[in-house]
PDBQT receptor file of N, H, CA, C and O in Angstrom, charges set to zero:
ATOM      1  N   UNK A   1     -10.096  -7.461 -23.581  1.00  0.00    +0.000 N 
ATOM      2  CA  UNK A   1      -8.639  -7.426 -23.617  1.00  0.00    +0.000 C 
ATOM      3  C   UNK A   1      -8.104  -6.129 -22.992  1.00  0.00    +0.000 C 
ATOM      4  O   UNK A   1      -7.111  -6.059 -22.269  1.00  0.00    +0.000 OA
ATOM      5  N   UNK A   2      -8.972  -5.012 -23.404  1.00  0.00    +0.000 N 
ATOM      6  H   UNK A   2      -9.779  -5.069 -23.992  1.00  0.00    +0.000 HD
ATOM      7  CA  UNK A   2      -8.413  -3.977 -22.560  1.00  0.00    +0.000 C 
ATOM      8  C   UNK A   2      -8.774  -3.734 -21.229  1.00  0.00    +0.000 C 
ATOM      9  O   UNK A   2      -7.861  -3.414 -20.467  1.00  0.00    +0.000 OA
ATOM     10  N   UNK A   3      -9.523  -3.790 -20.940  1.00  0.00    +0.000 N 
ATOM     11  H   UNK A   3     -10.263  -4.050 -21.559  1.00  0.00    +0.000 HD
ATOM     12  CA  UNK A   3      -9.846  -4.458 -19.539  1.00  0.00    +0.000 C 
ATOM     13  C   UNK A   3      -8.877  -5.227 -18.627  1.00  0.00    +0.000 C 
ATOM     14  O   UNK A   3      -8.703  -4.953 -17.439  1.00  0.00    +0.000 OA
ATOM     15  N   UNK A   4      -8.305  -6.146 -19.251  1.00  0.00    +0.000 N 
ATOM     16  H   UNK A   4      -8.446  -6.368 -20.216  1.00  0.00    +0.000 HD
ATOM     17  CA  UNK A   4      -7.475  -6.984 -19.085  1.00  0.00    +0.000 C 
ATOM     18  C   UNK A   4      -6.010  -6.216 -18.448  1.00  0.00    +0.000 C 
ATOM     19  O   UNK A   4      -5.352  -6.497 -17.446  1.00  0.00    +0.000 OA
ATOM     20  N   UNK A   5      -5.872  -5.432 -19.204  1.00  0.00    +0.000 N 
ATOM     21  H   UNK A   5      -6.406  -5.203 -20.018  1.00  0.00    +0.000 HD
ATOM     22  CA  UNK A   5      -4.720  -4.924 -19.623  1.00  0.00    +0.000 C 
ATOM     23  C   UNK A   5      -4.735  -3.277 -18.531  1.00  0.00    +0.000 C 
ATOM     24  O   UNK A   5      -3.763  -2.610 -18.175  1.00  0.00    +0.000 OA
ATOM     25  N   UNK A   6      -5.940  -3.089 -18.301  1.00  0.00    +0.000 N 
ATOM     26  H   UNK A   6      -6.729  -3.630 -18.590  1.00  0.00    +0.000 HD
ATOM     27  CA  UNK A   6      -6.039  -1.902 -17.533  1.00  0.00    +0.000 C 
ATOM     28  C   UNK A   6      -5.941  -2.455 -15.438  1.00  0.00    +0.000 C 
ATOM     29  O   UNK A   6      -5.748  -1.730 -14.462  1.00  0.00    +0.000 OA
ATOM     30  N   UNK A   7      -6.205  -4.161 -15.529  1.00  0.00    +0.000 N 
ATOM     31  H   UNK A   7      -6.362  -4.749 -16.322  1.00  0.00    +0.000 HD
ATOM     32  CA  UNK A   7      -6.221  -4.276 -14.519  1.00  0.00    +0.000 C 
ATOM     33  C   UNK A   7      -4.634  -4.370 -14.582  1.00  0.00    +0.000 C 
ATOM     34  O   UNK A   7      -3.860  -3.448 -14.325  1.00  0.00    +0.000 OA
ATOM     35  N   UNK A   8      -4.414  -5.214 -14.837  1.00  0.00    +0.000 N 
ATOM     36  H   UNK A   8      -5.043  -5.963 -15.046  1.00  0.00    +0.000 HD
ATOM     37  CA  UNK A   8      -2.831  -5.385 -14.910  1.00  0.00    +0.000 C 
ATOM     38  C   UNK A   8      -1.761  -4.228 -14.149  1.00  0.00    +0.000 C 
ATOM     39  O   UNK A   8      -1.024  -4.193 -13.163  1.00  0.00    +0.000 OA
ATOM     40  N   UNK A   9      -2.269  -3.130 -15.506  1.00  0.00    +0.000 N 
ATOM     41  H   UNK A   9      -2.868  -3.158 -16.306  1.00  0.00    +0.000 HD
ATOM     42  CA  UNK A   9      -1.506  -2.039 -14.863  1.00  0.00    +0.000 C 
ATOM     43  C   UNK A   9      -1.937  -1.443 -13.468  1.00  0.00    +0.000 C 
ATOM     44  O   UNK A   9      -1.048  -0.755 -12.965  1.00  0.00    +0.000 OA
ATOM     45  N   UNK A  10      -3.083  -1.543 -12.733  1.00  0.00    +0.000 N 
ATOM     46  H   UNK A  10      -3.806  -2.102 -13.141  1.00  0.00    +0.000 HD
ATOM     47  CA  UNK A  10      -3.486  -0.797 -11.547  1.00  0.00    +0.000 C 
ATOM     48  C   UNK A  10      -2.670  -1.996 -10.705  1.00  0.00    +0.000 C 
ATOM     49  O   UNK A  10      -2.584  -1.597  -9.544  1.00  0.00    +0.000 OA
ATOM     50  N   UNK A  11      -2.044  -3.303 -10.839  1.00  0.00    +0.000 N 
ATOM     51  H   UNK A  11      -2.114  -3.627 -11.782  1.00  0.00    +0.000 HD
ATOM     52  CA  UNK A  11      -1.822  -4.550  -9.951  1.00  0.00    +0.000 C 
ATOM     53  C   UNK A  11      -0.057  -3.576  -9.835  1.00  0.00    +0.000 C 
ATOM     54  O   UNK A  11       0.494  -3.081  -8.852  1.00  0.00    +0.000 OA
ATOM     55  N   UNK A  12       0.345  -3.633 -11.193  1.00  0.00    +0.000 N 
ATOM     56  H   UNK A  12      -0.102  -4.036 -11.992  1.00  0.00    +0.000 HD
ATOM     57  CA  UNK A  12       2.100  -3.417 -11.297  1.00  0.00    +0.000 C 
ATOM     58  C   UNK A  12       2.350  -1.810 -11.526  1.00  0.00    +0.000 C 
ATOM     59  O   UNK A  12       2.883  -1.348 -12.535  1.00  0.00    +0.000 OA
ATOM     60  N   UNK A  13       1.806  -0.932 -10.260  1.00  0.00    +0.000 N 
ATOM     61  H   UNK A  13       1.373  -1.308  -9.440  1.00  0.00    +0.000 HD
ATOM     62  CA  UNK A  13       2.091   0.272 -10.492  1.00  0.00    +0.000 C 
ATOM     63  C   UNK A  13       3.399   0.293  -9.689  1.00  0.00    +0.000 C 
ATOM     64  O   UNK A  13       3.597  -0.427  -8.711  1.00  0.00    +0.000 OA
ATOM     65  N   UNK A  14       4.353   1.263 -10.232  1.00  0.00    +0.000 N 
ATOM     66  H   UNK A  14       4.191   1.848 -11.026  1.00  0.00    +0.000 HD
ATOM     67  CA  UNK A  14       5.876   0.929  -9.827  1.00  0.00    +0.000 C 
ATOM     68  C   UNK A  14       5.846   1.843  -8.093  1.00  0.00    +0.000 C 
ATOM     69  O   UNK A  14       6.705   1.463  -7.297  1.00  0.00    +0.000 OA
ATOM     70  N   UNK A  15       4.945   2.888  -7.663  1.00  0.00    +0.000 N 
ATOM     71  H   UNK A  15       4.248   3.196  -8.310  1.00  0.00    +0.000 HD
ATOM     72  CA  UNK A  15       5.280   3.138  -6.588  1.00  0.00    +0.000 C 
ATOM     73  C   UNK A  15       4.893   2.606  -5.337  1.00  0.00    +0.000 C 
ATOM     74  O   UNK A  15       5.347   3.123  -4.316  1.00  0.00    +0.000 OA
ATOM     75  N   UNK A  16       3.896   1.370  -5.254  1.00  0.00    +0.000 N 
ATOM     76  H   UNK A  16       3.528   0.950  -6.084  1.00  0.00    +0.000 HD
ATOM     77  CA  UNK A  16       3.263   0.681  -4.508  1.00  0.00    +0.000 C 
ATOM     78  C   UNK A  16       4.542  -0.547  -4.216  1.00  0.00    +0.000 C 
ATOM     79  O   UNK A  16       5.069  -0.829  -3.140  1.00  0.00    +0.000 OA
ATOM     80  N   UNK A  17       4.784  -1.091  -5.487  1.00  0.00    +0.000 N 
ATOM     81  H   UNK A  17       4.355  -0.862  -6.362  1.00  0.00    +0.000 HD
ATOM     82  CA  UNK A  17       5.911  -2.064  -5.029  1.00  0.00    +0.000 C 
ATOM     83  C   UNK A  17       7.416  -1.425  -5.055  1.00  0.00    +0.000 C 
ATOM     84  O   UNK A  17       8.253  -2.227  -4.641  1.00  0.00    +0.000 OA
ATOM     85  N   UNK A  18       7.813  -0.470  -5.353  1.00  0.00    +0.000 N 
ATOM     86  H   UNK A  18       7.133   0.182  -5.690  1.00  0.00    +0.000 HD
ATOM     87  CA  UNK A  18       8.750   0.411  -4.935  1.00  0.00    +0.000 C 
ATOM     88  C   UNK A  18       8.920   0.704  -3.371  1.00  0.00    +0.000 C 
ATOM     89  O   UNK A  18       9.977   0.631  -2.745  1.00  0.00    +0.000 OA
ATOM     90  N   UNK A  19       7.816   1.007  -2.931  1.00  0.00    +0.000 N 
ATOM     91  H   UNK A  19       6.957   1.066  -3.439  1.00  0.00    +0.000 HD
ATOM     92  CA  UNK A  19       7.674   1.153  -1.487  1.00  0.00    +0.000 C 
ATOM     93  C   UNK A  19       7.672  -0.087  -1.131  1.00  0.00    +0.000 C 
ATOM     94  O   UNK A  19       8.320  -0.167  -0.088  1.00  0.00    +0.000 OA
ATOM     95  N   UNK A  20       7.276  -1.121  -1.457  1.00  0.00    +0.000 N 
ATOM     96  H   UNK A  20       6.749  -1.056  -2.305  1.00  0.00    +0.000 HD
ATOM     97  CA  UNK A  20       7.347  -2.258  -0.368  1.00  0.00    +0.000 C 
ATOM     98  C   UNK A  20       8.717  -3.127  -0.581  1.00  0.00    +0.000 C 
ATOM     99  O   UNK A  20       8.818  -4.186   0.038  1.00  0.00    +0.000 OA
ATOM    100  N   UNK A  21       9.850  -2.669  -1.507  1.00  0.00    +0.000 N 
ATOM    101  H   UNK A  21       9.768  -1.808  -2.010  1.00  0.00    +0.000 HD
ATOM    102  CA  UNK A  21      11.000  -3.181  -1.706  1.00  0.00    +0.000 C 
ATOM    103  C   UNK A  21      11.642  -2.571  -0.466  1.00  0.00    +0.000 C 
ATOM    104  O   UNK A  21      12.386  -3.170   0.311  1.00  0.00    +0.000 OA
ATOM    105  N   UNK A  22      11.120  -0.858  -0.359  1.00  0.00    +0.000 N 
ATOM    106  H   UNK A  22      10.516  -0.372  -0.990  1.00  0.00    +0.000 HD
ATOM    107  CA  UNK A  22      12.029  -0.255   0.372  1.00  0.00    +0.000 C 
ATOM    108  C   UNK A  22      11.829  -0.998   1.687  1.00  0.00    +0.000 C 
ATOM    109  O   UNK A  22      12.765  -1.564   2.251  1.00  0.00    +0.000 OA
ATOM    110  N   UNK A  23      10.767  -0.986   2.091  1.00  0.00    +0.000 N 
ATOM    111  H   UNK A  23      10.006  -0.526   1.633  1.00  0.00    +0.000 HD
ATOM    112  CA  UNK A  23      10.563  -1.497   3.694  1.00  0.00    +0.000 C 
ATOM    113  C   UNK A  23      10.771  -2.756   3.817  1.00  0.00    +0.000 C 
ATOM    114  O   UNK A  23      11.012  -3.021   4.995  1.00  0.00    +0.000 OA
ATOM    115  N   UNK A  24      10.795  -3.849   3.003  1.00  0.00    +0.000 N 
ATOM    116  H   UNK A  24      10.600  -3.633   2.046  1.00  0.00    +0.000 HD
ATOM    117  CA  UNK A  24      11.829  -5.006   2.886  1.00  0.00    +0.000 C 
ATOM    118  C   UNK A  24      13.194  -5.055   3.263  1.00  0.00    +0.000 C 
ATOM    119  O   UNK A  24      13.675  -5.869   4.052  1.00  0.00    +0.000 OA
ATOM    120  N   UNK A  25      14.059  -3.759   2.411  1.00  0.00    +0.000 N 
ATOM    121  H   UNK A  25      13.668  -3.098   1.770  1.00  0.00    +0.000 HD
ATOM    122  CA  UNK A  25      15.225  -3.256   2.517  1.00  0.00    +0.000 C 
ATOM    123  C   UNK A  25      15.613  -3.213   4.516  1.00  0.00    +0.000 C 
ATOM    124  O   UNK A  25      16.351  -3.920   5.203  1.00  0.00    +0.000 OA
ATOM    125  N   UNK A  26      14.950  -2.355   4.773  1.00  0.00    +0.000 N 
ATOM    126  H   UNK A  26      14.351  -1.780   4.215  1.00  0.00    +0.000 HD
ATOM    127  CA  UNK A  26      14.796  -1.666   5.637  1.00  0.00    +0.000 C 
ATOM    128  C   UNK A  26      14.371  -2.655   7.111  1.00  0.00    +0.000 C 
ATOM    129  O   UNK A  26      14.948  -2.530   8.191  1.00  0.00    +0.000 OA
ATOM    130  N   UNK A  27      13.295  -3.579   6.847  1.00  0.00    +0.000 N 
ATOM    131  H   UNK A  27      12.826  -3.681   5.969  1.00  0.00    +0.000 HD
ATOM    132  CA  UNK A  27      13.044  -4.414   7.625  1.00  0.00    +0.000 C 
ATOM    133  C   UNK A  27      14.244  -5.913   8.047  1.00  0.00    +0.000 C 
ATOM    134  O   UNK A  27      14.400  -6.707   8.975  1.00  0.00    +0.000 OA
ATOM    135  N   UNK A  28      15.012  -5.545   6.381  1.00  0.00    +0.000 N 
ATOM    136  H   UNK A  28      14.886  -4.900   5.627  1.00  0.00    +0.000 HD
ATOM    137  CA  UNK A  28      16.502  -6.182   6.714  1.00  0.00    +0.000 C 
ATOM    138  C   UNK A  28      17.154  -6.411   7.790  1.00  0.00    +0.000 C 
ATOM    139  O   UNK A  28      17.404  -7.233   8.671  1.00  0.00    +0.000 OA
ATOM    140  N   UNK A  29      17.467  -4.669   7.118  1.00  0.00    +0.000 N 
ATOM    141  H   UNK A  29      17.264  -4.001   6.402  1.00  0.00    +0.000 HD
ATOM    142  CA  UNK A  29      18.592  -3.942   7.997  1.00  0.00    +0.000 C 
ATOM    143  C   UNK A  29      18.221  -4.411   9.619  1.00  0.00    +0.000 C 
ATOM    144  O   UNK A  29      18.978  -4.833  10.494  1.00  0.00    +0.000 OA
ATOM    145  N   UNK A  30      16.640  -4.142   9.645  1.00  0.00    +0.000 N 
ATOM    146  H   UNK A  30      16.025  -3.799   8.934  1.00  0.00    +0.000 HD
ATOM    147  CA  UNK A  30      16.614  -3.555  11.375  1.00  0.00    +0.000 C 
ATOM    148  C   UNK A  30      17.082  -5.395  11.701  1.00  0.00    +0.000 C 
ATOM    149  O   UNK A  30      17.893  -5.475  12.624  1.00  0.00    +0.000 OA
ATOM    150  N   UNK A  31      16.708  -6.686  11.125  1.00  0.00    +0.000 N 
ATOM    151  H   UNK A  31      16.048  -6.621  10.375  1.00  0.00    +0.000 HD
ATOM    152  CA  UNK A  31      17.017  -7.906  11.271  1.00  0.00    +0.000 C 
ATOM    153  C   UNK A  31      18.458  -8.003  11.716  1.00  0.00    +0.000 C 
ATOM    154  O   UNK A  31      18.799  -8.871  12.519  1.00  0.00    +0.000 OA
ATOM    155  N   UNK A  32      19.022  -7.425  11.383  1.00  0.00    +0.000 N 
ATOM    156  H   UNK A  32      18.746  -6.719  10.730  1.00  0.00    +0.000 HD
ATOM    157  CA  UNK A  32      20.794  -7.626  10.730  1.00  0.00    +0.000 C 
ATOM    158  C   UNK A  32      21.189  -6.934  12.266  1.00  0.00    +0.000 C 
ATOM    159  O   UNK A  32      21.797  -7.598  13.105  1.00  0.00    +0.000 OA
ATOM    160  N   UNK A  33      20.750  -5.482  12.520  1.00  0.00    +0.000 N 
ATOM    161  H   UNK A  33      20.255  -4.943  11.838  1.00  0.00    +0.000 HD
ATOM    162  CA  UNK A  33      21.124  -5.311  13.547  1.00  0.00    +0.000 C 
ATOM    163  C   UNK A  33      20.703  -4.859  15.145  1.00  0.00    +0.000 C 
ATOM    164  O   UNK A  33      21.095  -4.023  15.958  1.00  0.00    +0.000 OA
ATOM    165  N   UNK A  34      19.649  -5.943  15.089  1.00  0.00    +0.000 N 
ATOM    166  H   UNK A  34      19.330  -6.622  14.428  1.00  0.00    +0.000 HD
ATOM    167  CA  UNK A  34      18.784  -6.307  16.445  1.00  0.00    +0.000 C 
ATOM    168  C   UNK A  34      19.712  -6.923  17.209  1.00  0.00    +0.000 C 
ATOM    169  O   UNK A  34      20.754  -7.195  16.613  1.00  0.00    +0.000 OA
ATOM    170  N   UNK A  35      19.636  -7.280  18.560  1.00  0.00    +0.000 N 
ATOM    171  H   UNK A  35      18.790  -7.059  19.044  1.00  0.00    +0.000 HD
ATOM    172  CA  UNK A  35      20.153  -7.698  19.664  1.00  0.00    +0.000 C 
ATOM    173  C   UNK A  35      19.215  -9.212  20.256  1.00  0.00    +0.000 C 
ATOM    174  O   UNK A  35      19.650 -10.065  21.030  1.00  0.00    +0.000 OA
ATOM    175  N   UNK A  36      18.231  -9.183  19.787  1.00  0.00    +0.000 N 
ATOM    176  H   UNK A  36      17.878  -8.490  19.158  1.00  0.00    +0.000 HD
ATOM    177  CA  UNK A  36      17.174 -10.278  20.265  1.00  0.00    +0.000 C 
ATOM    178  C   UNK A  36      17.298 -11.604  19.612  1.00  0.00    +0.000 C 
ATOM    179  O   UNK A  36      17.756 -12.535  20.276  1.00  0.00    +0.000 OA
ATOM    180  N   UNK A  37      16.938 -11.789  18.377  1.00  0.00    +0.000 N 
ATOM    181  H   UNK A  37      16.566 -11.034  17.838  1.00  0.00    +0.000 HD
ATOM    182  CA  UNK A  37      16.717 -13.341  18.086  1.00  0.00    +0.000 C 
ATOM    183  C   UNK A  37      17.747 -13.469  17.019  1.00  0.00    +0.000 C 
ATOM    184  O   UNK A  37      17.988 -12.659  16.124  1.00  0.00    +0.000 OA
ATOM    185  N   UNK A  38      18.215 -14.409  17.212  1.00  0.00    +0.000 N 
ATOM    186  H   UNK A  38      18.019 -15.067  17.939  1.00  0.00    +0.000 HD
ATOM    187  CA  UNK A  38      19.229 -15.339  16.598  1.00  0.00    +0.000 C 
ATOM    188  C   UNK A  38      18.664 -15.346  15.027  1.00  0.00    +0.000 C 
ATOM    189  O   UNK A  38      19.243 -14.747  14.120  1.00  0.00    +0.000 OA
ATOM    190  N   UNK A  39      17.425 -16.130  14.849  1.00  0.00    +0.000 N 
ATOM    191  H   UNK A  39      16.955 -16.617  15.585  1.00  0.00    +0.000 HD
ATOM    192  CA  UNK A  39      16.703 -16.404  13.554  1.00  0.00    +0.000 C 
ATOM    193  C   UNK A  39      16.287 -15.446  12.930  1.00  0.00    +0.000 C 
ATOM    194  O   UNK A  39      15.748 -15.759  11.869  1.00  0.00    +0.000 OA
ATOM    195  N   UNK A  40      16.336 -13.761  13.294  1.00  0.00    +0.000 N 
ATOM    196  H   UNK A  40      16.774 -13.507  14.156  1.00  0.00    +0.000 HD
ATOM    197  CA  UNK A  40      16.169 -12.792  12.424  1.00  0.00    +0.000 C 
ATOM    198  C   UNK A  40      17.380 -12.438  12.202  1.00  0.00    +0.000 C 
ATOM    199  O   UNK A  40      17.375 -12.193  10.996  1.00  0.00    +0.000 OA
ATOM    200  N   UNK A  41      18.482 -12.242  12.614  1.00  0.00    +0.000 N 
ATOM    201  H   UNK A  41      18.486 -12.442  13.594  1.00  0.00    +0.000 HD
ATOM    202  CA  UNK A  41      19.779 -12.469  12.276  1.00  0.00    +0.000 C 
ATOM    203  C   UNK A  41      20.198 -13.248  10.840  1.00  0.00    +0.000 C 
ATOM    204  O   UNK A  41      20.696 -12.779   9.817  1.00  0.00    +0.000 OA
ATOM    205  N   UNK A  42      19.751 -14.795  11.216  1.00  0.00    +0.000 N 
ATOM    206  H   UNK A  42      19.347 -15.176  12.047  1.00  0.00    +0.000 HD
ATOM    207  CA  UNK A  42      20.015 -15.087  10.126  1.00  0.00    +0.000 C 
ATOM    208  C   UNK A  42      19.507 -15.422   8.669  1.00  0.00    +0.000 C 
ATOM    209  O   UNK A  42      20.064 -16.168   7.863  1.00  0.00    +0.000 OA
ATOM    210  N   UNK A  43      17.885 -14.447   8.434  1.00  0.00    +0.000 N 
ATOM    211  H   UNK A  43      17.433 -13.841   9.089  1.00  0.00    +0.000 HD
ATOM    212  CA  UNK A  43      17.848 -14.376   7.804  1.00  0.00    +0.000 C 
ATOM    213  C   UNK A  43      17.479 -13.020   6.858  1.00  0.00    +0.000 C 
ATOM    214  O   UNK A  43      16.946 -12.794   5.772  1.00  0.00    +0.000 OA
ATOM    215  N   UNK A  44      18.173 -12.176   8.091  1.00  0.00    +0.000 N 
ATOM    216  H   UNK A  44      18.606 -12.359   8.974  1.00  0.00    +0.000 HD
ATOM    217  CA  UNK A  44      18.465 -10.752   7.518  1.00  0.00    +0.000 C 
ATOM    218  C   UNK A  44      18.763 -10.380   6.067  1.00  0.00    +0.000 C 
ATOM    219  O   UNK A  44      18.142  -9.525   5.434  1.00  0.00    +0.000 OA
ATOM    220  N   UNK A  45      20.122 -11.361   5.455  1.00  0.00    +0.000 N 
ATOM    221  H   UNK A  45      20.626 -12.055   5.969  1.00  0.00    +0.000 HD
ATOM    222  CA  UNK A  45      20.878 -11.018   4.362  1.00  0.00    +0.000 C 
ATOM    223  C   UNK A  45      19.504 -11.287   3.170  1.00  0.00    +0.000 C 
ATOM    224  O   UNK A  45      19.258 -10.584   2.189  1.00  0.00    +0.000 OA
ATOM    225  N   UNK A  46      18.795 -12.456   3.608  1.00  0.00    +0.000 N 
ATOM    226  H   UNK A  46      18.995 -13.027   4.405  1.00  0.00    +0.000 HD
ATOM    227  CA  UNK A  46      18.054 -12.817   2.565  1.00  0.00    +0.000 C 
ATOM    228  C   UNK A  46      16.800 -12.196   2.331  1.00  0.00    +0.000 C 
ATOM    229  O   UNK A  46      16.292 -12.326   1.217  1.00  0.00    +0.000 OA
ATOM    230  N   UNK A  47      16.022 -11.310   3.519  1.00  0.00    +0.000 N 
ATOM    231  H   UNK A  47      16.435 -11.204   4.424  1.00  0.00    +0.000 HD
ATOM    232  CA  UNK A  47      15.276 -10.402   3.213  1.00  0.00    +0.000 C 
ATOM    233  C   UNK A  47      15.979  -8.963   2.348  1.00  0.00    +0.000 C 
ATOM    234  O   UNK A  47      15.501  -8.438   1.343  1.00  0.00    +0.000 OA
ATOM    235  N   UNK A  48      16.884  -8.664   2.882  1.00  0.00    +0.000 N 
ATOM    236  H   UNK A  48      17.272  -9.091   3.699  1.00  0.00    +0.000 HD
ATOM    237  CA  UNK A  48      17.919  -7.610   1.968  1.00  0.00    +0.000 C 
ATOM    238  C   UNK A  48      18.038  -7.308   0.625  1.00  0.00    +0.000 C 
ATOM    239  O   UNK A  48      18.020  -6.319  -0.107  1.00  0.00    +0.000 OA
ATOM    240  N   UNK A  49      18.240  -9.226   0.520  1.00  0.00    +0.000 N 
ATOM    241  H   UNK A  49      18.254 -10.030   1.115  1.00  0.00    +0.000 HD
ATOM    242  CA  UNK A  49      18.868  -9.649  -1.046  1.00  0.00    +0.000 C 
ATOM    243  C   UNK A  49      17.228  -9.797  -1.699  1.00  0.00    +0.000 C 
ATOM    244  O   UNK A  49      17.208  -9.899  -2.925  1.00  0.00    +0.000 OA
ATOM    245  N   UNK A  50      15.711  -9.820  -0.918  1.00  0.00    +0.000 N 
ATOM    246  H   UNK A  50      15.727  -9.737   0.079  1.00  0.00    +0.000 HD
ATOM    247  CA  UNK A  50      14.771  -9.755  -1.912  1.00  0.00    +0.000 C 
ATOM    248  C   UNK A  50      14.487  -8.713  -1.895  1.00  0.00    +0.000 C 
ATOM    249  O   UNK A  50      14.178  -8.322  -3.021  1.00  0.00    +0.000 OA
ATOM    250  N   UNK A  51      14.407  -7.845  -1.012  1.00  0.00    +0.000 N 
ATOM    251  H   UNK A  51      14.658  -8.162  -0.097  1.00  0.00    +0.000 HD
ATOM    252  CA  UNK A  51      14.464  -6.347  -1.157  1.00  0.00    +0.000 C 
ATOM    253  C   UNK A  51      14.656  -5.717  -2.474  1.00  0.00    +0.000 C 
ATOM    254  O   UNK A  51      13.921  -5.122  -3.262  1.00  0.00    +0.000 OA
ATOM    255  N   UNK A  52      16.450  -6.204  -2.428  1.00  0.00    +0.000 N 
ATOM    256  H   UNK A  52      17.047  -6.688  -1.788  1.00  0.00    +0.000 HD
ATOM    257  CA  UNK A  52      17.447  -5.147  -3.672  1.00  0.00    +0.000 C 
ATOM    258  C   UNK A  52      16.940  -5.753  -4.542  1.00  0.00    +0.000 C 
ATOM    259  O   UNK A  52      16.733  -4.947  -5.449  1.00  0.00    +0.000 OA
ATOM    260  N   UNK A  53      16.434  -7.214  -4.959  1.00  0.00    +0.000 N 
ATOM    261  H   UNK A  53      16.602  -7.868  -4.222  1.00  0.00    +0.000 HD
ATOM    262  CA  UNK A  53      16.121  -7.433  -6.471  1.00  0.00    +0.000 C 
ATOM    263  C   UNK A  53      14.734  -6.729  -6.512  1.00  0.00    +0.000 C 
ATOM    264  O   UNK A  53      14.456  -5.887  -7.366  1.00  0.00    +0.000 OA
ATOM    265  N   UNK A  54      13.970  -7.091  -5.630  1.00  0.00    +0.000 N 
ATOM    266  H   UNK A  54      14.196  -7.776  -4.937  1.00  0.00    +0.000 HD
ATOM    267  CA  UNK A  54      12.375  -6.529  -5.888  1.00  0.00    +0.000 C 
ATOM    268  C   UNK A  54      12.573  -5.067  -6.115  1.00  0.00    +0.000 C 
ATOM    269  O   UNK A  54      11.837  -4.742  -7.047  1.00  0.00    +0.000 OA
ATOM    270  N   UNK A  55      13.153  -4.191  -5.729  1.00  0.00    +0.000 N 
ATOM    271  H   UNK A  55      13.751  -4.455  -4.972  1.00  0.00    +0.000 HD
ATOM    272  CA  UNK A  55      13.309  -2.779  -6.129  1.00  0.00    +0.000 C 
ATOM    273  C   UNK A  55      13.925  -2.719  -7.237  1.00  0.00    +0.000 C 
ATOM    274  O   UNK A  55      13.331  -1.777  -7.761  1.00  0.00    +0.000 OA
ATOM    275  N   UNK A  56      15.006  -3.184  -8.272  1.00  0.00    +0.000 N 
ATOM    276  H   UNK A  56      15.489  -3.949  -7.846  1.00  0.00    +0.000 HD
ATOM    277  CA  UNK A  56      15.803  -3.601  -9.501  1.00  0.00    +0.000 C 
ATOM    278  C   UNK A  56      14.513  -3.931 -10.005  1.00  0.00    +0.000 C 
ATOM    279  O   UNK A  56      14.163  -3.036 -10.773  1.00  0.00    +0.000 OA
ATOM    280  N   UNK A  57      13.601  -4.880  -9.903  1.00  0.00    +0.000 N 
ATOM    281  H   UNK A  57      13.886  -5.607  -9.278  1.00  0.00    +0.000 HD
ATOM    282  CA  UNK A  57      12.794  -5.586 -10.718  1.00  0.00    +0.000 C 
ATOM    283  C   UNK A  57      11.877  -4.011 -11.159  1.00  0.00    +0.000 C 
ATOM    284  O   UNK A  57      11.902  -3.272 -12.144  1.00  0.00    +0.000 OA
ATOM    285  N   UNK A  58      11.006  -4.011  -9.667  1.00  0.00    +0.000 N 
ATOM    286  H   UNK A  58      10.986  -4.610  -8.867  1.00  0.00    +0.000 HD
ATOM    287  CA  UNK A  58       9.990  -3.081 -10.166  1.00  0.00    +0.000 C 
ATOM    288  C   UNK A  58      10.551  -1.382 -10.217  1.00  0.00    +0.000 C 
ATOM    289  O   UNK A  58       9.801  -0.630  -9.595  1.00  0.00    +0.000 OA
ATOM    290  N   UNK A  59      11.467  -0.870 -10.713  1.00  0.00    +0.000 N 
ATOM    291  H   UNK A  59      12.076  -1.482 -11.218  1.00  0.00    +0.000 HD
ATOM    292  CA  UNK A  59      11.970   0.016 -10.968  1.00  0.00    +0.000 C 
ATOM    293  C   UNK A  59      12.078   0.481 -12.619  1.00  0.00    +0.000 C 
ATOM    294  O   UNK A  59      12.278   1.536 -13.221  1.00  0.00    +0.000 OA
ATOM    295  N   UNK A  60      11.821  -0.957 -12.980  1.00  0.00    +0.000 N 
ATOM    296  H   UNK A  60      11.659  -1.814 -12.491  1.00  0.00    +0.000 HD
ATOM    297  CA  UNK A  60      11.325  -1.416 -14.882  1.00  0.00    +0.000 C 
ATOM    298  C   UNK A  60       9.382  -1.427 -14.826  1.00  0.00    +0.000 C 
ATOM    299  O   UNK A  60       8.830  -2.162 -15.645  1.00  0.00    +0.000 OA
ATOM    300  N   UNK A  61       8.591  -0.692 -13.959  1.00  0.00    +0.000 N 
ATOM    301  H   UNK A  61       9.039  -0.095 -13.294  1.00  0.00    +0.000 HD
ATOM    302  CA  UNK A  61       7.181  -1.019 -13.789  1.00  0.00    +0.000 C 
ATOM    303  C   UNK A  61       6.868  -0.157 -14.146  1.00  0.00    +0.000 C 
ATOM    304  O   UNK A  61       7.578   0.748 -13.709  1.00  0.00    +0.000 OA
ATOM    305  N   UNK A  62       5.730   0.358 -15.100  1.00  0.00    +0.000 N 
ATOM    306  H   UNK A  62       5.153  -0.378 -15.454  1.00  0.00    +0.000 HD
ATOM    307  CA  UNK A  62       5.370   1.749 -15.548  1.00  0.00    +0.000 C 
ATOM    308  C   UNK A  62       4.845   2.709 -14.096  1.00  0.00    +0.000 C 
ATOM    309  O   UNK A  62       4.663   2.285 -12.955  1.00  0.00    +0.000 OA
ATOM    310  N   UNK A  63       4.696   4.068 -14.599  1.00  0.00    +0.000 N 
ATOM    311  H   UNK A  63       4.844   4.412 -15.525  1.00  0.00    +0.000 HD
ATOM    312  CA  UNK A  63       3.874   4.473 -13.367  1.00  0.00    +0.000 C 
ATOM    313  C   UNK A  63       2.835   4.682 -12.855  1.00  0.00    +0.000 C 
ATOM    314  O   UNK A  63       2.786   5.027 -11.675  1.00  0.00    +0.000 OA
TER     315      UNK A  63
């Protein structure tokens, strides 16, 4: 059980998925305001919007 419980925490350490909210965030943005494809355009807002929750979420993740 503790075992269990020790993997867990090495899976949901908050600065590993902290960082990958940010570059979600970020990989948005650059979507939103590229000049090239239409289809990263439109689904800029929705990488954004998993971004901001995934950073909200794991911002509650121990460290």
């Amino acid at each position: 059980m503790q075992e269990e419980k020790s993997f867990m925490r090495k899976i949901f350490r908050r600065v590993y998925w902290e960082n990958f909210s940010t570059v979600l965030i970020l990989l948005g943005v650059f979507m939103l305001l590229q000049p090239f494809a239409m289809w990263m355009y439109t689904y800029s807002f929705i990488v954004i919007l998993v971004g901001t929750i995934g950073f909200v979420i794991t911002s509650h993740f121990p460290d």
